[in-house]
mmCIF file of the N, C-alpha and C atoms, coordinates in Angstrom:
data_MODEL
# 
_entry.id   MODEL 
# 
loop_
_atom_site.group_PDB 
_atom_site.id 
_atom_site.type_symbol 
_atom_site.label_atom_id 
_atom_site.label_alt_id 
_atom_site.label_comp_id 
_atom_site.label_asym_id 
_atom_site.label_entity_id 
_atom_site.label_seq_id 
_atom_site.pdbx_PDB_ins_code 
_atom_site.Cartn_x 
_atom_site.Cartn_y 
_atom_site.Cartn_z 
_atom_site.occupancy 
_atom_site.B_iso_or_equiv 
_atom_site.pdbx_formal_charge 
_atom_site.auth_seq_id 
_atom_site.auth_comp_id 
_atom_site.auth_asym_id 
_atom_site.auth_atom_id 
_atom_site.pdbx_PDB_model_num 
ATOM 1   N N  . UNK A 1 1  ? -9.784  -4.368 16.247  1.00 0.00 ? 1  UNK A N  1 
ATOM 2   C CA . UNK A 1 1  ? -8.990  -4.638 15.070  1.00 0.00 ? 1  UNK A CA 1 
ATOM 3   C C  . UNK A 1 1  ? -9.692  -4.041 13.855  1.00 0.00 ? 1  UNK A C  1 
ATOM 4   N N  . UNK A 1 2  ? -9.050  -3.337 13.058  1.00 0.00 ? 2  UNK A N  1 
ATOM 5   C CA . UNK A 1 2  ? -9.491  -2.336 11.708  1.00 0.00 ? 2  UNK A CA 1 
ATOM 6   C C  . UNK A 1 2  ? -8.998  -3.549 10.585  1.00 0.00 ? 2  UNK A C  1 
ATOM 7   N N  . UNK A 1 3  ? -9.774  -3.197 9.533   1.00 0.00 ? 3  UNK A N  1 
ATOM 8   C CA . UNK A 1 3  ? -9.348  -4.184 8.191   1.00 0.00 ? 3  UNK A CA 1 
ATOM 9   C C  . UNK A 1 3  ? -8.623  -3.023 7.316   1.00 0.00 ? 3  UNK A C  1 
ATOM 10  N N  . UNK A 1 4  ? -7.408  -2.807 6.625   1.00 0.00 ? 4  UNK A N  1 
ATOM 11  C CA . UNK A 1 4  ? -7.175  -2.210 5.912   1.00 0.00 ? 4  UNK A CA 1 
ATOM 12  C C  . UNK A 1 4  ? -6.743  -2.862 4.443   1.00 0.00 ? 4  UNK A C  1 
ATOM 13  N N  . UNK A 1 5  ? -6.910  -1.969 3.509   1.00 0.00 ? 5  UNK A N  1 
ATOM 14  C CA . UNK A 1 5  ? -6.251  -2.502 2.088   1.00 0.00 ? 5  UNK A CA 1 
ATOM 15  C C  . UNK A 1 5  ? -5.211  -2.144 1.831   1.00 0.00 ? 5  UNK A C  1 
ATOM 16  N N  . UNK A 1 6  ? -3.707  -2.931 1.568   1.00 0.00 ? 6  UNK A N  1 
ATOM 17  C CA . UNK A 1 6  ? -3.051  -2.247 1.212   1.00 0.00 ? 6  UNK A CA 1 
ATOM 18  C C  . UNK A 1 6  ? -2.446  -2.724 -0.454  1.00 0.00 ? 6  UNK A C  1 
ATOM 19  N N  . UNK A 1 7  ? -1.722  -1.898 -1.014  1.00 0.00 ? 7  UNK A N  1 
ATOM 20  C CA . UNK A 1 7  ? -1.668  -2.666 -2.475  1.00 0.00 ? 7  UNK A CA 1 
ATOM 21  C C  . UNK A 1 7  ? -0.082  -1.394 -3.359  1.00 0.00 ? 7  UNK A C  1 
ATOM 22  N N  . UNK A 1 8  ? 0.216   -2.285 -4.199  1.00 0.00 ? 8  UNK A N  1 
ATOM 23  C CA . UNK A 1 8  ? 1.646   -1.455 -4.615  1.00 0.00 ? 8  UNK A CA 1 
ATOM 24  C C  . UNK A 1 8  ? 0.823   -1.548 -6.422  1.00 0.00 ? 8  UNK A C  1 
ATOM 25  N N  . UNK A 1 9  ? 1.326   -0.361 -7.132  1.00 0.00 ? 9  UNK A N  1 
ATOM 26  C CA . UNK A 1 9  ? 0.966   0.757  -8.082  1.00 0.00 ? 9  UNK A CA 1 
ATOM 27  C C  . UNK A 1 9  ? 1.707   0.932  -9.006  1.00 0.00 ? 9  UNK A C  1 
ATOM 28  N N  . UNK A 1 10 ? 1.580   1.476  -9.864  1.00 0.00 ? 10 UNK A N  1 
ATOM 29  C CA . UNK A 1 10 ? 1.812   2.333  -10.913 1.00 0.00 ? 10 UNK A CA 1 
ATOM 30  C C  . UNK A 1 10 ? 0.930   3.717  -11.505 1.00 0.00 ? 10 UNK A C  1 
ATOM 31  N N  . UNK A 1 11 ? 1.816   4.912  -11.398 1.00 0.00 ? 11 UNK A N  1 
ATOM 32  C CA . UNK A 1 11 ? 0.657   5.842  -12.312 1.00 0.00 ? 11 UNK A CA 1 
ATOM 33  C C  . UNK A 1 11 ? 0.958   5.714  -13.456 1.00 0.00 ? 11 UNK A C  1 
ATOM 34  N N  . UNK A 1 12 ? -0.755  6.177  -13.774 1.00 0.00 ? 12 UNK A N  1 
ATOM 35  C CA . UNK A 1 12 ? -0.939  5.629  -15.224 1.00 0.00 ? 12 UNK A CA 1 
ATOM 36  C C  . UNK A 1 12 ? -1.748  7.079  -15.830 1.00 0.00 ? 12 UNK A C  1 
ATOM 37  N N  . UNK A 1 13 ? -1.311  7.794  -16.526 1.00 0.00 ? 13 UNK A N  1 
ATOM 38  C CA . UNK A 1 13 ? -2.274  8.991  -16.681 1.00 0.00 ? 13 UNK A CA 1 
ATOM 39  C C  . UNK A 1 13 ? -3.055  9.878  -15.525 1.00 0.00 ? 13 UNK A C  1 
ATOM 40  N N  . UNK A 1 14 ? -1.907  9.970  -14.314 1.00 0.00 ? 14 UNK A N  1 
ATOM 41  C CA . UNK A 1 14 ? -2.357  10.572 -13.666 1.00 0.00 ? 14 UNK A CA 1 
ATOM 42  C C  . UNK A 1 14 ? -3.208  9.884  -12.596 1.00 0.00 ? 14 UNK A C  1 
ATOM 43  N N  . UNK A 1 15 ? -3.471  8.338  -12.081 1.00 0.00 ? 15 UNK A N  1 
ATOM 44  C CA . UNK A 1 15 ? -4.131  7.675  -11.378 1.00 0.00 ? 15 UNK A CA 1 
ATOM 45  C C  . UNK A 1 15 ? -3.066  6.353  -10.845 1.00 0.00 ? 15 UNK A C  1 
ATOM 46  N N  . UNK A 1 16 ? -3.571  5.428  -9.876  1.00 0.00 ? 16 UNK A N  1 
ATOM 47  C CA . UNK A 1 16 ? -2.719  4.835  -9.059  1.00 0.00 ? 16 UNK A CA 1 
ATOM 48  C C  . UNK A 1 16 ? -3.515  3.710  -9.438  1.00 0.00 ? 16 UNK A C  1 
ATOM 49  N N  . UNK A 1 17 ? -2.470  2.467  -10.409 1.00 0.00 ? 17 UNK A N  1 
ATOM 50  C CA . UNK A 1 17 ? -3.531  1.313  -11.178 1.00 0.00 ? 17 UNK A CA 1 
ATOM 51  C C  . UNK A 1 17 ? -2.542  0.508  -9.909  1.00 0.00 ? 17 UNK A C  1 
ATOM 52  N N  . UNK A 1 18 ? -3.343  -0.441 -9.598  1.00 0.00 ? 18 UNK A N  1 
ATOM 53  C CA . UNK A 1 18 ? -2.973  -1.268 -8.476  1.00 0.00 ? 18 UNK A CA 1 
ATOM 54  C C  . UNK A 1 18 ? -2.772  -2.103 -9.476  1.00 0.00 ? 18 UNK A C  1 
ATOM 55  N N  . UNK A 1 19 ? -1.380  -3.179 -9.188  1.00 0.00 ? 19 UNK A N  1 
ATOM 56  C CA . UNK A 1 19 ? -1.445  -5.015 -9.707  1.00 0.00 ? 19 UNK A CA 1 
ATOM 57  C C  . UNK A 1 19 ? -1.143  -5.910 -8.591  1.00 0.00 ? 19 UNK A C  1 
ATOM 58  N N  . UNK A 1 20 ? -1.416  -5.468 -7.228  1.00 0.00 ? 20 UNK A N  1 
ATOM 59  C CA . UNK A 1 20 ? -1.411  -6.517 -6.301  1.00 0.00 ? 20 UNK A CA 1 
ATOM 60  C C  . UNK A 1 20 ? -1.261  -5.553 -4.917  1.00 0.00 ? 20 UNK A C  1 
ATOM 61  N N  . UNK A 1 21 ? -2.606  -6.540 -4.086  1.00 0.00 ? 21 UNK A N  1 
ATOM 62  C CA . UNK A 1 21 ? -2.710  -6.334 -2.983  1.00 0.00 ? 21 UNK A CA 1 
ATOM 63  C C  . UNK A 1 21 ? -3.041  -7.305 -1.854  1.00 0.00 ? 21 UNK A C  1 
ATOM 64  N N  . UNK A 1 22 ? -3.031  -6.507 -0.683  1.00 0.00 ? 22 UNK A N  1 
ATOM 65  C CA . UNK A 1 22 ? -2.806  -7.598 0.425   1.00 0.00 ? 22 UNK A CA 1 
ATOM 66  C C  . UNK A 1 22 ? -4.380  -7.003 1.021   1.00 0.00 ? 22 UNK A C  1 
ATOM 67  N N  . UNK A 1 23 ? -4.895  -7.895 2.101   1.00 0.00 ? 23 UNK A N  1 
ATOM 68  C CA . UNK A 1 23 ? -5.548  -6.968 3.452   1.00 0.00 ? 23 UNK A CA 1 
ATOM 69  C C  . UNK A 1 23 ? -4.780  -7.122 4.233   1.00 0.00 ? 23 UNK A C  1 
ATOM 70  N N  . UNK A 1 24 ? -4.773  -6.250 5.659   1.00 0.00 ? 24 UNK A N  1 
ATOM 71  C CA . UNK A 1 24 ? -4.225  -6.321 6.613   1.00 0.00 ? 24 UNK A CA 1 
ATOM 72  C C  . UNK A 1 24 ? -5.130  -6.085 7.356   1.00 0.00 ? 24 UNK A C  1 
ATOM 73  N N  . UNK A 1 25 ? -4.920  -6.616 8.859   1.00 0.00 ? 25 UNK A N  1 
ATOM 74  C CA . UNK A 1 25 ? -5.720  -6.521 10.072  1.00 0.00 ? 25 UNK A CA 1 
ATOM 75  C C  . UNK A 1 25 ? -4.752  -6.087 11.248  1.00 0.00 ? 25 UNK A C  1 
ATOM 76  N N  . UNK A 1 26 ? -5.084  -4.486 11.608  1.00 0.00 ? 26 UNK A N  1 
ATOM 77  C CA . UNK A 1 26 ? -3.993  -4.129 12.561  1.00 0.00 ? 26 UNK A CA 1 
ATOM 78  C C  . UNK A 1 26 ? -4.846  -2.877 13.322  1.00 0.00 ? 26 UNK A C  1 
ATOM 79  N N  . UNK A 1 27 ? -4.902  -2.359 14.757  1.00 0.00 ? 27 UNK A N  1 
ATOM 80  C CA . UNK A 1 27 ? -5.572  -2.009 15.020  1.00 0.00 ? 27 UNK A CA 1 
ATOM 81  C C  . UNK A 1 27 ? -5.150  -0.093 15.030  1.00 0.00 ? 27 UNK A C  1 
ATOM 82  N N  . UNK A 1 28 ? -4.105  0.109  14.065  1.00 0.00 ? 28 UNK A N  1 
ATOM 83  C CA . UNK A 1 28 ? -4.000  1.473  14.478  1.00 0.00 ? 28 UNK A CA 1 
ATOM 84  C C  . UNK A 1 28 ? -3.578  1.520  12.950  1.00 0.00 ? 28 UNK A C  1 
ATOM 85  N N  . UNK A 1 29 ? -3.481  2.611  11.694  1.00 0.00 ? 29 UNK A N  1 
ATOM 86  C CA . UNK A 1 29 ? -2.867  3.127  10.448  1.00 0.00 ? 29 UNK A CA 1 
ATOM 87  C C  . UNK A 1 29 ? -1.095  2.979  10.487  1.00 0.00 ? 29 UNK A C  1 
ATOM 88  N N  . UNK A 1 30 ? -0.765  3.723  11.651  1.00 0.00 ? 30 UNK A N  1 
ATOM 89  C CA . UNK A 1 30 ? 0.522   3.096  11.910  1.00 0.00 ? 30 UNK A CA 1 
ATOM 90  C C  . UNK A 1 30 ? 1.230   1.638  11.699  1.00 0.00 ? 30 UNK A C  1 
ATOM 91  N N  . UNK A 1 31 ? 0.458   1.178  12.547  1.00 0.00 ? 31 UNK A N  1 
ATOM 92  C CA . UNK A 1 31 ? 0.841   -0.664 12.156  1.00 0.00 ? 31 UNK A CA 1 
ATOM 93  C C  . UNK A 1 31 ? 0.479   -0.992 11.174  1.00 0.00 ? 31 UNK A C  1 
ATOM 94  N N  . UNK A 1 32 ? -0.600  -0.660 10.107  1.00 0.00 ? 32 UNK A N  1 
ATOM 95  C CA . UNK A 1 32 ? -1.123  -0.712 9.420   1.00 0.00 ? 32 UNK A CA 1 
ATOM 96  C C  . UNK A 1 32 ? 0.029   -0.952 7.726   1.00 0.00 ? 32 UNK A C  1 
ATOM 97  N N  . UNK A 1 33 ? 0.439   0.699  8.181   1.00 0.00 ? 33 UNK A N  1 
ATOM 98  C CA . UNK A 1 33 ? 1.788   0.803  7.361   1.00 0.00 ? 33 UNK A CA 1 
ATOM 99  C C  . UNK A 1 33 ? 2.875   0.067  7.705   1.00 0.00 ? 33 UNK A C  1 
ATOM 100 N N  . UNK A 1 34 ? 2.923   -0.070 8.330   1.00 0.00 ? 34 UNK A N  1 
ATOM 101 C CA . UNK A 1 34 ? 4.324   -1.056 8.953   1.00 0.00 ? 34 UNK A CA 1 
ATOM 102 C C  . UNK A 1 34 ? 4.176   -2.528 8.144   1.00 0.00 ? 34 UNK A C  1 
ATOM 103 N N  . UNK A 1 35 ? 3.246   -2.905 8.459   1.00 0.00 ? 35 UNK A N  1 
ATOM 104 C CA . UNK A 1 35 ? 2.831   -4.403 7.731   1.00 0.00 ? 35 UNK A CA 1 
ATOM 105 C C  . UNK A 1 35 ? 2.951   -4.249 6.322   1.00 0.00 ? 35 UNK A C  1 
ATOM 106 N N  . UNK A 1 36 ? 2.213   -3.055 6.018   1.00 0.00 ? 36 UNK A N  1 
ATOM 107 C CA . UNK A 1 36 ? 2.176   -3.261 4.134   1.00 0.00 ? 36 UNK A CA 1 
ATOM 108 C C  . UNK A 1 36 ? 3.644   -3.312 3.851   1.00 0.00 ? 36 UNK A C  1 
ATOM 109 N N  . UNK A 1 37 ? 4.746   -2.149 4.315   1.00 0.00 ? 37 UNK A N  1 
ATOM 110 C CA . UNK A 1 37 ? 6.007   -1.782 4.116   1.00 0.00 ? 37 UNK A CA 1 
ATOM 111 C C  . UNK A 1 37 ? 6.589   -2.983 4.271   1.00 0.00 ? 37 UNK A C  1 
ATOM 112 N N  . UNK A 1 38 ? 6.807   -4.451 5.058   1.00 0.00 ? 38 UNK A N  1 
ATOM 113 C CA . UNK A 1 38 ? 6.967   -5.215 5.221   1.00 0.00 ? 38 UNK A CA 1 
ATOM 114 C C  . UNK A 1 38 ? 6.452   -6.247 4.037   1.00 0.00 ? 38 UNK A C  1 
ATOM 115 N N  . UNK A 1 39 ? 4.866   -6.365 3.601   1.00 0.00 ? 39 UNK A N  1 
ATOM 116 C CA . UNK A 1 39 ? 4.779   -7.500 2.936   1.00 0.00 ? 39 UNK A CA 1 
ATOM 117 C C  . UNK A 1 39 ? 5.046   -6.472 1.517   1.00 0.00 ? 39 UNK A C  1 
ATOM 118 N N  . UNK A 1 40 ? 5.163   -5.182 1.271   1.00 0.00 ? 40 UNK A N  1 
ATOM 119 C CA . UNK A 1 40 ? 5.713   -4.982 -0.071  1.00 0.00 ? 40 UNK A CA 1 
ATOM 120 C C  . UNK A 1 40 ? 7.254   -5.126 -0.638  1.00 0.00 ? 40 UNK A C  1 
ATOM 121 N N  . UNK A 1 41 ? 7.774   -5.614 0.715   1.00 0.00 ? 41 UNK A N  1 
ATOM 122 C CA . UNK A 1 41 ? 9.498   -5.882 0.345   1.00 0.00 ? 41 UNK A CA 1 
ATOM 123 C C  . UNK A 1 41 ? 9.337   -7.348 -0.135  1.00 0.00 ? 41 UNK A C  1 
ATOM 124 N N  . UNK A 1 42 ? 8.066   -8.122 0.340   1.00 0.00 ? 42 UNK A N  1 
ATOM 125 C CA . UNK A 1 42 ? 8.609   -9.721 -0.443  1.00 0.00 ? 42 UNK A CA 1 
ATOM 126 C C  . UNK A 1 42 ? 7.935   -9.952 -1.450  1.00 0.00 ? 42 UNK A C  1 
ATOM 127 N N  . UNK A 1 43 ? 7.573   -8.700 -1.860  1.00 0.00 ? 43 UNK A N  1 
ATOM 128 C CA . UNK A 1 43 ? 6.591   -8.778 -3.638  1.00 0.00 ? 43 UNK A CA 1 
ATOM 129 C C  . UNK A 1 43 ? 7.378   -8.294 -4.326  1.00 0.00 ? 43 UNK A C  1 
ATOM 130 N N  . UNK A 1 44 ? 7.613   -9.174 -5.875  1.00 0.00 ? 44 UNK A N  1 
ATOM 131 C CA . UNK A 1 44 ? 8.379   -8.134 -6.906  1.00 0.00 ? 44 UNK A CA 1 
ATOM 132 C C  . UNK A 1 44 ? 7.289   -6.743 -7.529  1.00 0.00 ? 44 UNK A C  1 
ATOM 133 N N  . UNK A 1 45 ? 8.103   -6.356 -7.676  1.00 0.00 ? 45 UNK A N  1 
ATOM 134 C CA . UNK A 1 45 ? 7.546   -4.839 -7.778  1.00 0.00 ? 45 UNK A CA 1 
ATOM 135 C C  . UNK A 1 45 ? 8.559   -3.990 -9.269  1.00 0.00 ? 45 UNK A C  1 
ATOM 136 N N  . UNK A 1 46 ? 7.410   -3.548 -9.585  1.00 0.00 ? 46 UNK A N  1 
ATOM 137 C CA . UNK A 1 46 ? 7.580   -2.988 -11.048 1.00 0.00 ? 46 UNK A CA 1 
ATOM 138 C C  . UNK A 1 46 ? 8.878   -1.534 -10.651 1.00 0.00 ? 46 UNK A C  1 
ATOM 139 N N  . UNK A 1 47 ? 9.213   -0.708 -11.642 1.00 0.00 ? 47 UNK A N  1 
ATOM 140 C CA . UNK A 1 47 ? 9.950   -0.339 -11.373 1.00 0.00 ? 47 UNK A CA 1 
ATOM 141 C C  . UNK A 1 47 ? 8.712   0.872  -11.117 1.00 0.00 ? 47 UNK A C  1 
ATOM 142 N N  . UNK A 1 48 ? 8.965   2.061  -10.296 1.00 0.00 ? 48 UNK A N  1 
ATOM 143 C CA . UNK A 1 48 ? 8.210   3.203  -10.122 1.00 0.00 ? 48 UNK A CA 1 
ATOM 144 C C  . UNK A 1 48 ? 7.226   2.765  -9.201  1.00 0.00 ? 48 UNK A C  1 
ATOM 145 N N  . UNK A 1 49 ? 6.837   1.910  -8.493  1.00 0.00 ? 49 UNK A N  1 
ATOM 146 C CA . UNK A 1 49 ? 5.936   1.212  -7.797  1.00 0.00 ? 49 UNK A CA 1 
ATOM 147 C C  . UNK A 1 49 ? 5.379   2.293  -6.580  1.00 0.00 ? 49 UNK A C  1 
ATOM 148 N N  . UNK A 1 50 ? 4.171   2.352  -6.215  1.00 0.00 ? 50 UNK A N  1 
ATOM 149 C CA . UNK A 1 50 ? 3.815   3.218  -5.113  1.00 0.00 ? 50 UNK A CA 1 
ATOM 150 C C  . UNK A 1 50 ? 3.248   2.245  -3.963  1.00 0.00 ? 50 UNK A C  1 
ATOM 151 N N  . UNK A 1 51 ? 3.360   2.178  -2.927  1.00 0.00 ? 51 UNK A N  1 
ATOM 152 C CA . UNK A 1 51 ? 2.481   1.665  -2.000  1.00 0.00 ? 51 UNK A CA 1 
ATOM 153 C C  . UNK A 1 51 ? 1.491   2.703  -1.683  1.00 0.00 ? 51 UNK A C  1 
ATOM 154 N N  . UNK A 1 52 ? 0.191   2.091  -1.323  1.00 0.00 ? 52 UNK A N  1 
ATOM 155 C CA . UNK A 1 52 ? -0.913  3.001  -0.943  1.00 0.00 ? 52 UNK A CA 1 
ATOM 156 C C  . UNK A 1 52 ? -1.308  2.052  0.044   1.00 0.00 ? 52 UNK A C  1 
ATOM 157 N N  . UNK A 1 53 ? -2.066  2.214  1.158   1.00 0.00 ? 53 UNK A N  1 
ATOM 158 C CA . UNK A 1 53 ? -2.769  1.466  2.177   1.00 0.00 ? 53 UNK A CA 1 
ATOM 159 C C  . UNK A 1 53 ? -4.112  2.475  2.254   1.00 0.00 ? 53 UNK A C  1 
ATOM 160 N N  . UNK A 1 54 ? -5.169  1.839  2.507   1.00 0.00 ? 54 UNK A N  1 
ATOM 161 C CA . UNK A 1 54 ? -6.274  2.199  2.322   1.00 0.00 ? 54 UNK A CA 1 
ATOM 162 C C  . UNK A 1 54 ? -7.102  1.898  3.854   1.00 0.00 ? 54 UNK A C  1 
ATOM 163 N N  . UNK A 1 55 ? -7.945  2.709  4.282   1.00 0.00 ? 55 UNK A N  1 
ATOM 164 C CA . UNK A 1 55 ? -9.123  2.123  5.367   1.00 0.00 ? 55 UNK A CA 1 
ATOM 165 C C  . UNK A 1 55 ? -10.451 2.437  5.091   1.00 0.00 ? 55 UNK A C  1 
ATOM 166 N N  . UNK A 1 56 ? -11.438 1.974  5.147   1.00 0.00 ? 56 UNK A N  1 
ATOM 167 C CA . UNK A 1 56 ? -12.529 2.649  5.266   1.00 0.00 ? 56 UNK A CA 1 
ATOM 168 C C  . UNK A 1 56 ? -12.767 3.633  3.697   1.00 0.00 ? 56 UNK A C  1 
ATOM 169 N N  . UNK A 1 57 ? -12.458 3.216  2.411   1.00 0.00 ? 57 UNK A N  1 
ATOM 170 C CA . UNK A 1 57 ? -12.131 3.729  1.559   1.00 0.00 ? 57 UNK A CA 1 
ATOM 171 C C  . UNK A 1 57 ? -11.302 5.385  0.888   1.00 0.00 ? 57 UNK A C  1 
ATOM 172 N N  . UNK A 1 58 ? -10.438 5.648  2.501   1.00 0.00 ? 58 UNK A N  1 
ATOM 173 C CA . UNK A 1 58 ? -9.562  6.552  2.111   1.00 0.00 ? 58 UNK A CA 1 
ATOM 174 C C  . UNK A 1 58 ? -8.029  6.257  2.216   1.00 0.00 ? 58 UNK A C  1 
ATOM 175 N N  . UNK A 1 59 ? -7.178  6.416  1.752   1.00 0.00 ? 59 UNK A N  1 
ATOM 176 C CA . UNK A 1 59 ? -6.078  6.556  2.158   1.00 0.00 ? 59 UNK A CA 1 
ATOM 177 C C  . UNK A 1 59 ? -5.520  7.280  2.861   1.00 0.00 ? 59 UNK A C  1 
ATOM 178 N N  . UNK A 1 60 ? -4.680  6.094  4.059   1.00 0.00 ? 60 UNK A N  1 
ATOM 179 C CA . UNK A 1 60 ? -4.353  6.387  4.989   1.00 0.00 ? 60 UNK A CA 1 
ATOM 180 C C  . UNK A 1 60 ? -2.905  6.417  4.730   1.00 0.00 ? 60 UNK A C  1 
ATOM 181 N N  . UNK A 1 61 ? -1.675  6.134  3.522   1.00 0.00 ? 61 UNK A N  1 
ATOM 182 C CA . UNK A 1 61 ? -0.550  6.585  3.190   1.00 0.00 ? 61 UNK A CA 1 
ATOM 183 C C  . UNK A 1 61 ? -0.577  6.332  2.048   1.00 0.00 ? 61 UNK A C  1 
ATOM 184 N N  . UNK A 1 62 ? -0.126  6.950  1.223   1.00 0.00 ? 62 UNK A N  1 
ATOM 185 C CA . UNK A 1 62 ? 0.709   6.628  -0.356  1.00 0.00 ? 62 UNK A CA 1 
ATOM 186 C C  . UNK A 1 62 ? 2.075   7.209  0.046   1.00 0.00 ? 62 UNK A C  1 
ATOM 187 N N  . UNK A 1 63 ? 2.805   5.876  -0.573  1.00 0.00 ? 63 UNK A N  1 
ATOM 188 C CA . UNK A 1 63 ? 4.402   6.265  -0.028  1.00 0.00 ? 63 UNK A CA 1 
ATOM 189 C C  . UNK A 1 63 ? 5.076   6.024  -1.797  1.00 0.00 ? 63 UNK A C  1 
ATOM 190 N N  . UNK A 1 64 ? 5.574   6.905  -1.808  1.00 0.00 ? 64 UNK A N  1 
ATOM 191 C CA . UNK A 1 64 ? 6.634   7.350  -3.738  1.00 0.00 ? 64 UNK A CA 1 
ATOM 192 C C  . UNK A 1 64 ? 7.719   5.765  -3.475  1.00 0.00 ? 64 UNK A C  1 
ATOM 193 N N  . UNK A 1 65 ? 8.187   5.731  -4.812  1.00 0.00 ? 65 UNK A N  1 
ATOM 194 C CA . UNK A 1 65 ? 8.946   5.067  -5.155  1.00 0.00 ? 65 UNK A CA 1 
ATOM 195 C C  . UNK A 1 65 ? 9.967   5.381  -4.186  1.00 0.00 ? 65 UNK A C  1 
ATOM 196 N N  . UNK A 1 66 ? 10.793  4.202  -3.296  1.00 0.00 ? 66 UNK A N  1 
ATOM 197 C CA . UNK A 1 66 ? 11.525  5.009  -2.804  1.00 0.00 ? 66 UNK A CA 1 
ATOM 198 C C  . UNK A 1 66 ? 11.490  5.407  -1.047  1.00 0.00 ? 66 UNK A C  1 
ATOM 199 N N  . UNK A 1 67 ? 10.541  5.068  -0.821  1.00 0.00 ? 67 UNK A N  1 
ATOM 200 C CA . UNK A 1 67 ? 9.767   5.872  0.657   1.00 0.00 ? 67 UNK A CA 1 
ATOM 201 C C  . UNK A 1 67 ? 9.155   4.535  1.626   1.00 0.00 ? 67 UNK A C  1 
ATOM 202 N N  . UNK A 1 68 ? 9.178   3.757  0.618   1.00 0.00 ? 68 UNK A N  1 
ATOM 203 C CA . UNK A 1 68 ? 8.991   1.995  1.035   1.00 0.00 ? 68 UNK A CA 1 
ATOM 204 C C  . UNK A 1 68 ? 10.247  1.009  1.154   1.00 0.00 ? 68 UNK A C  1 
# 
């Protein structure tokens, strides 16, 4: 089982300011995304919002407004 970060965004001058995130525990990036895409539908979310999921301090998706 992998720990990932996942968290929904706004750019702000060109950077991805997080205002809320989850961890997830899933053993592949795939599921990984699946879960965030899931717990970012029961968060309100700003308008323009990005999901990013993170592992191991890289990102493993940023998904656009839209793509979530």
């Amino acid at each position: 089982m992998a720990t990932f970060q996942a968290g929904l965004g706004r750019m702000l001058n060109g950077n991805l300011v997080i205002y809320d995130s989850v961890t997830i525990e899933n053993d592949s990036s795939v599921g990984a995304v699946e879960r965030a895409k899931s717990w970012a539908s029961t968060v309100e979310q700003h308008d323009e919002s990005w999901l990013q999921v993170v592992y191991n301090g890289k990102a493993v998706a940023s998904l656009k407004p839209g793509e979530f």
